[in-house]
Each structure stands twice: as structure tokens, then as C-alpha cells.
BALOBA-1460 file (C-alpha; in Angstrom, 3 decimals):
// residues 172
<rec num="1" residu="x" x="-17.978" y="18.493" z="19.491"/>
<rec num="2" residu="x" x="-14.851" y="16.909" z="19.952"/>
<rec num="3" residu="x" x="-12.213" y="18.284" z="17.434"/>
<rec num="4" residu="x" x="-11.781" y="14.886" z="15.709"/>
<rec num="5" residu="x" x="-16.117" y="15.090" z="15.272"/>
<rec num="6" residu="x" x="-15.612" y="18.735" z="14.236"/>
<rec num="7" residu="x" x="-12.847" y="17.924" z="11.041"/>
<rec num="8" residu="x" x="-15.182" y="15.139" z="10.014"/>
<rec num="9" residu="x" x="-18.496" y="17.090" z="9.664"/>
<rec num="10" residu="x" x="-16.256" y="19.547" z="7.981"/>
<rec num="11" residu="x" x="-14.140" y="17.432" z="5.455"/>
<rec num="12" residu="x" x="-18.330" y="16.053" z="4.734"/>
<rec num="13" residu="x" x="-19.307" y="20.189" z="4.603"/>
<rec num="14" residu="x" x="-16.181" y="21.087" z="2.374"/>
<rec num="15" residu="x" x="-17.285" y="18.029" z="-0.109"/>
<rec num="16" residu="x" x="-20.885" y="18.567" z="-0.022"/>
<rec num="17" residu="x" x="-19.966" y="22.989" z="-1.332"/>
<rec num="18" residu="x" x="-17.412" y="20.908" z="-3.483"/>
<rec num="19" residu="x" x="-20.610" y="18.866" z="-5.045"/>
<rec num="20" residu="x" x="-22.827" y="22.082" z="-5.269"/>
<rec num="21" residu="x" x="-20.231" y="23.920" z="-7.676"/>
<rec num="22" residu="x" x="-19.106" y="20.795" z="-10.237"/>
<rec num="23" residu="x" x="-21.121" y="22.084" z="-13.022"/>
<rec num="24" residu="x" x="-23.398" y="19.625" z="-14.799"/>
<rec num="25" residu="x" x="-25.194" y="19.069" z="-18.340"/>
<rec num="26" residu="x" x="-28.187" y="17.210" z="-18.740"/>
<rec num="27" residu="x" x="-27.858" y="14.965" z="-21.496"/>
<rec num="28" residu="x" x="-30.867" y="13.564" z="-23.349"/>
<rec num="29" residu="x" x="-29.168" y="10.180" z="-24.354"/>
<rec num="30" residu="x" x="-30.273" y="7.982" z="-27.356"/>
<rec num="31" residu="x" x="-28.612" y="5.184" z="-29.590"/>
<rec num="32" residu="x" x="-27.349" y="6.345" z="-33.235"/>
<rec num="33" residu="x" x="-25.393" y="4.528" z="-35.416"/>
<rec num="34" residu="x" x="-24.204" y="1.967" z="-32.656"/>
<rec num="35" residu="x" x="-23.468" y="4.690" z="-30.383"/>
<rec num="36" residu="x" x="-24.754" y="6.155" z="-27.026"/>
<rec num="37" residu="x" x="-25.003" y="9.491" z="-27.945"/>
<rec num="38" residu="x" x="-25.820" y="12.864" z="-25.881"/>
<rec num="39" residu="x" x="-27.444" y="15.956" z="-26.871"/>
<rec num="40" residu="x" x="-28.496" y="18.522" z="-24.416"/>
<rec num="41" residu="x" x="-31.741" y="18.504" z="-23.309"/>
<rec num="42" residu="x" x="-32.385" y="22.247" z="-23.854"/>
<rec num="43" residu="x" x="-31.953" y="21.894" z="-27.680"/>
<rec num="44" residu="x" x="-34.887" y="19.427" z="-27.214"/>
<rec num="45" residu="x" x="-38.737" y="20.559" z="-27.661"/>
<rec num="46" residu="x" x="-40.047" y="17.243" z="-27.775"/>
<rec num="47" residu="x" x="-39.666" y="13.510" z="-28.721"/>
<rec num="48" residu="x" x="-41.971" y="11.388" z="-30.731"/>
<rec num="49" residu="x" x="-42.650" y="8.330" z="-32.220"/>
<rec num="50" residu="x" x="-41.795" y="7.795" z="-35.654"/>
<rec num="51" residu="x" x="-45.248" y="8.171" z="-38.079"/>
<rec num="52" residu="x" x="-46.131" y="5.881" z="-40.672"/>
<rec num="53" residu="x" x="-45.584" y="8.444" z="-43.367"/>
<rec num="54" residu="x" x="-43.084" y="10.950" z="-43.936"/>
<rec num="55" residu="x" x="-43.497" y="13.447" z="-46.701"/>
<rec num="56" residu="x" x="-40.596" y="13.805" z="-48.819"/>
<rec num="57" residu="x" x="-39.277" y="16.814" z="-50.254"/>
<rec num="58" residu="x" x="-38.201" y="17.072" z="-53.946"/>
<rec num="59" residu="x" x="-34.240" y="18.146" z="-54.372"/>
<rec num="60" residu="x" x="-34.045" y="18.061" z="-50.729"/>
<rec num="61" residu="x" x="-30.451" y="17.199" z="-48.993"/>
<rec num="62" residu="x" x="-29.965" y="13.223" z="-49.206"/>
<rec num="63" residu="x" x="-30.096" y="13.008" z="-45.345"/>
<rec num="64" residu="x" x="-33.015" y="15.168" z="-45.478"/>
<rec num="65" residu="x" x="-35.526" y="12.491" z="-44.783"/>
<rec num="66" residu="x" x="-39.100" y="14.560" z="-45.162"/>
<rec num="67" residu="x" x="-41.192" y="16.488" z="-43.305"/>
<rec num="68" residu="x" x="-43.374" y="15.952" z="-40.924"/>
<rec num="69" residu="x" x="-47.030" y="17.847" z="-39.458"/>
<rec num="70" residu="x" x="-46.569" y="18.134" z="-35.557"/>
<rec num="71" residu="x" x="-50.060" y="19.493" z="-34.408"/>
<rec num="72" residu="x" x="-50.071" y="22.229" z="-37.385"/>
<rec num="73" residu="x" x="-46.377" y="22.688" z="-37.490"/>
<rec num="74" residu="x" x="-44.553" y="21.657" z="-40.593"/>
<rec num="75" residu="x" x="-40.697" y="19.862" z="-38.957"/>
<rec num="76" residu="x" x="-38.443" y="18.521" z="-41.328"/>
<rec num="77" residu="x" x="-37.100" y="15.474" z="-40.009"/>
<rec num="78" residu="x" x="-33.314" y="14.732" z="-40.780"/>
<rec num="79" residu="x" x="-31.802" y="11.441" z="-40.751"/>
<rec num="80" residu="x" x="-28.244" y="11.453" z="-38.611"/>
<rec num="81" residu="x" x="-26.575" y="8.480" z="-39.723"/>
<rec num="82" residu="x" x="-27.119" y="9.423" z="-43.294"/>
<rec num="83" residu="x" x="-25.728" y="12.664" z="-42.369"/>
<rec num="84" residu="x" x="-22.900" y="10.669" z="-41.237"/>
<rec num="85" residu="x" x="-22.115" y="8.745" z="-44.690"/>
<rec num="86" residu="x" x="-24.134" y="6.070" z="-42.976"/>
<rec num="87" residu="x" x="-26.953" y="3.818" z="-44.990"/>
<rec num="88" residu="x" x="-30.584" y="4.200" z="-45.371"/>
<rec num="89" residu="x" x="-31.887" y="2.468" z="-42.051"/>
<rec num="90" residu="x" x="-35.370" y="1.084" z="-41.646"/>
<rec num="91" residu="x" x="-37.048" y="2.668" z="-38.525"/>
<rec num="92" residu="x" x="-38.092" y="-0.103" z="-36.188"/>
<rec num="93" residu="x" x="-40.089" y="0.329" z="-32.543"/>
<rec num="94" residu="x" x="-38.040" y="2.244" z="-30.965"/>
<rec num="95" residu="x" x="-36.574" y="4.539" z="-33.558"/>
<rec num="96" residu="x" x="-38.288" y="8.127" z="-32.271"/>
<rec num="97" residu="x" x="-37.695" y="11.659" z="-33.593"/>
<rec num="98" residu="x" x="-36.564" y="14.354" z="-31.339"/>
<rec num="99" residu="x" x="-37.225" y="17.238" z="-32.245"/>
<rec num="100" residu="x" x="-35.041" y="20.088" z="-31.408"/>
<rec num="101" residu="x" x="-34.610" y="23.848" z="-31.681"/>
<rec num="102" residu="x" x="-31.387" y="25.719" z="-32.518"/>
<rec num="103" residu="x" x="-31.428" y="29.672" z="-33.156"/>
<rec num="104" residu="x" x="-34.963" y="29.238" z="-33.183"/>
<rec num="105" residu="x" x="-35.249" y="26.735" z="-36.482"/>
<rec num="106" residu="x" x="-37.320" y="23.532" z="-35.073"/>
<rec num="107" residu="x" x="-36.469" y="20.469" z="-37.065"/>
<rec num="108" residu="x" x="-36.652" y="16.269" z="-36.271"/>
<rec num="109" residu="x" x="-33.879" y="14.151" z="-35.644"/>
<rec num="110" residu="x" x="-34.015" y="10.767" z="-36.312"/>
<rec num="111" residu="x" x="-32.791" y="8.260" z="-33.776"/>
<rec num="112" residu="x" x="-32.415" y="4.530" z="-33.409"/>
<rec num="113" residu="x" x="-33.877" y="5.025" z="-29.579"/>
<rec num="114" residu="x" x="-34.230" y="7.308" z="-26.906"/>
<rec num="115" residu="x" x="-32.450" y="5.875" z="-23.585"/>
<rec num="116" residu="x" x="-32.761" y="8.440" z="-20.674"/>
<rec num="117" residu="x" x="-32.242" y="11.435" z="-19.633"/>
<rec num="118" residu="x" x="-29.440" y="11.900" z="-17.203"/>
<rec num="119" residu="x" x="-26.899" y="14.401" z="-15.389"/>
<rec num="120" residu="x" x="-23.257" y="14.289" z="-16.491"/>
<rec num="121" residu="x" x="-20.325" y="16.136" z="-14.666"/>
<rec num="122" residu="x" x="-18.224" y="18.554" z="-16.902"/>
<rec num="123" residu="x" x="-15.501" y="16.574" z="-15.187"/>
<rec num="124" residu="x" x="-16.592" y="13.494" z="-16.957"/>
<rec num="125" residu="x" x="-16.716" y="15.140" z="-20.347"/>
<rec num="126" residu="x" x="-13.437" y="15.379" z="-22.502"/>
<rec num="127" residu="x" x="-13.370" y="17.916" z="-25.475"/>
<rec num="128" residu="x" x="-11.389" y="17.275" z="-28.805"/>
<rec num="129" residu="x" x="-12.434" y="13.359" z="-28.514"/>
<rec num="130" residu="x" x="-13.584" y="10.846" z="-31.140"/>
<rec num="131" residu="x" x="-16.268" y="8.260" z="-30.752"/>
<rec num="132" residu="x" x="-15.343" y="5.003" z="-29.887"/>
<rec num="133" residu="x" x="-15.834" y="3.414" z="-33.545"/>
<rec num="134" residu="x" x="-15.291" y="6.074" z="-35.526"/>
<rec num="135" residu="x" x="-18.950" y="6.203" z="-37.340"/>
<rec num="136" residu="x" x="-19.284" y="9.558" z="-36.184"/>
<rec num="137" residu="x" x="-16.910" y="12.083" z="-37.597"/>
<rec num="138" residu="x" x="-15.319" y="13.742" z="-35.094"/>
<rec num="139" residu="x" x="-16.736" y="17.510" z="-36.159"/>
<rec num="140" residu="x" x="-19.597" y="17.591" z="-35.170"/>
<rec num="141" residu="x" x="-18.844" y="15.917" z="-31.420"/>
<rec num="142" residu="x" x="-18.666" y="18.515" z="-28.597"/>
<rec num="143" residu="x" x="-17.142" y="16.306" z="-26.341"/>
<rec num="144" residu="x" x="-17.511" y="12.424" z="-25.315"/>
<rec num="145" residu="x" x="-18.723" y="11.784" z="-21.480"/>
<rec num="146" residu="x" x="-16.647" y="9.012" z="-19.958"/>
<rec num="147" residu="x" x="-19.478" y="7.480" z="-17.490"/>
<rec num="148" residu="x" x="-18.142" y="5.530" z="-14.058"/>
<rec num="149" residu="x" x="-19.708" y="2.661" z="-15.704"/>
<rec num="150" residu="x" x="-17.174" y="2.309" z="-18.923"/>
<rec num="151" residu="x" x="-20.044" y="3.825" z="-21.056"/>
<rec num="152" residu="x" x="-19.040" y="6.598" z="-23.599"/>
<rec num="153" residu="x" x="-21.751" y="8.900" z="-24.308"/>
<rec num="154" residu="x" x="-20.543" y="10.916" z="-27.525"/>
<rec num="155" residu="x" x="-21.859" y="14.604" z="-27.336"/>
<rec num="156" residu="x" x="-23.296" y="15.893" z="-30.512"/>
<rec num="157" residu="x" x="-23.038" y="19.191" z="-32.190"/>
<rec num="158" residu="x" x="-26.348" y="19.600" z="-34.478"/>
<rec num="159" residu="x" x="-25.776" y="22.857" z="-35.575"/>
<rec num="160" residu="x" x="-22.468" y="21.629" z="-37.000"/>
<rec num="161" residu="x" x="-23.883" y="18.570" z="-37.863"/>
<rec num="162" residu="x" x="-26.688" y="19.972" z="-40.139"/>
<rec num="163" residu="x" x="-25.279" y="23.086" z="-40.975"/>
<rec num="164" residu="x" x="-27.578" y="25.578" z="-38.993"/>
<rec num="165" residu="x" x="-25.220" y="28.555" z="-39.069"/>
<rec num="166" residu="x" x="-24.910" y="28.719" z="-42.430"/>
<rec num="167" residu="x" x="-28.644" y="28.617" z="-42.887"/>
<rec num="168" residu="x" x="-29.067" y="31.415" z="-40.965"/>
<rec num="169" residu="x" x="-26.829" y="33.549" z="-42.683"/>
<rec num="170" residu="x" x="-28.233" y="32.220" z="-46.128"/>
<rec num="171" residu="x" x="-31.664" y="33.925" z="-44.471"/>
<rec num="172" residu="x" x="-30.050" y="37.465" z="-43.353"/>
């Protein structure tokens, strides 16, 4: 190989290794209160659609919105944007509920839609951000991933969010 050949294939080598070690998150990515939002996909179990009914629960948290029955398995389903200090929104077609599991608790989250699932660089991902219109308060984001495209995708925190840690050590 000529030596102008043998820097090229290893400038492509060096960025390939270069490729293999940026760490990555994949991001389940859904739309919530206006927002792109990300959450990562090994908090999620599941994601379905939004049933007819959901039971409510006397005295409950206002942003608790009920519970649900997910083949024999009781999941309360909580409502983000009301979380938030948002309104009472009406689910529509796409609104789903993913259902996720922190510390072992399983519990619904309520989303306007599910978008994709997708890879982000931890390059792309600044800490200590806010969201881009402000209707989601700032702790309980992990981070906001600046996409090539212009897109922000805000990372959420659910176990700040809704207060998981503290249940837990209510329980022990």
C-alpha cells in the first residue's frame, strides 16, 4: 500500500475505534406538553394504548390519574403534564401509556404520543439544561439532547418527577 493509501485506511480505522467508544443512550422519544421528550428505554416495560376507562383512586395525588389492570397487574397511571402544573388534557389517538419500572415499582405514564425509539450520543446530550419553553421544570430533566436536525429532545427524570425515592423510603 502506498503510504498515502496506508494514512487513509488508518485516519478511516482511527474514526471507526473513535465511533465504537462514543457512548450512547437509547431514548424512547414521545411528545408531552409540546415537547419531544426522552426517557430511556430501559425504564420502559411496555407501551399501550390508552383504555376507555381508568379507575380512579379516592385521595389520590391530583396528577395521579387512576389505575389501570394490565393482564392481572394493577399500574397506576400518572398524568405528566399535570405533574408539571399543566391542565387536565383529553387523551386523543395517539395519547399511549408507557409504562415503566424504577427500583422495581411499575407504574403508567401518560403521554401525548410515542414517536420512536432512537440512539443519542452522550456528546449530543447537555446536563444542567432547561426545555426549550419552559413547561417542564427544569428538576426533573436529566439532560436535553441537541439532535443534528435542530430538534431538542428533553431527557426526563421520573423518579424525580414522581417522587419514587421517597416512596421507597416511606416503605423501609
Amino acid at each position: 500500500m502506498s503510504g498515502t493509501a496506508a494514512e487513509n485506511a488508518r485516519k478511516i480505522a482511527d474514526k471507526n475505534d473513535g465511533a465504537l467508544l462514543e457512548s450512547e443512550r437509547t431514548l424512547l422519544v414521545f411528545d408531552l406538553v409540546g415537547e419531544h421528550c426522552g426517557l430511556d428505554v430501559n425504564l420502559v416495560r411496555e407501551i399501550v394504548h390508552v383504555p376507555p376507562r381508568i379507575t380512579r383512586v379516592p385521595n389520590a395525588p391530583h396528577y395521579v390519574r387512576g389505575v389501570i389492570n394490565l393482564r392481572g397487574t394493577v399500574i397506576p397511571v400518572l398524568d405528566c403534564a399535570m405533574k408539571m402544573g399543566g391542565a387536565y388534557t383529553d387523551n386523543t389517538a395517539e395519547s399511549r401509556i408507557v409504562v415503566a419500572e424504577f427500583e422495581g415499582i411499575q407504574f403508567g405514564v401518560l403521554v401525548d404520543a410515542v414517536r420512536e425509539v432512537r440512539s443519542v450520543a452522550d456528546t449530543l446530550i447537555e446536563t444542567g439544561d432547561t426545555s426549550k419553553n419552559g413547561a417542564i421544570r427544569t428538576d426533573y430533566v436529566t439532560g436535553v439532547a441537541k439532535m443534528e436536525d435542530g430538534r431538542l429532545i428533553v431527557l426526563l427524570d421520573l423518579a424525580a418527577l414522581f417522587e419514587i425515592n421517597e416512596l421507597l423510603e416511606e416503605e423501609n
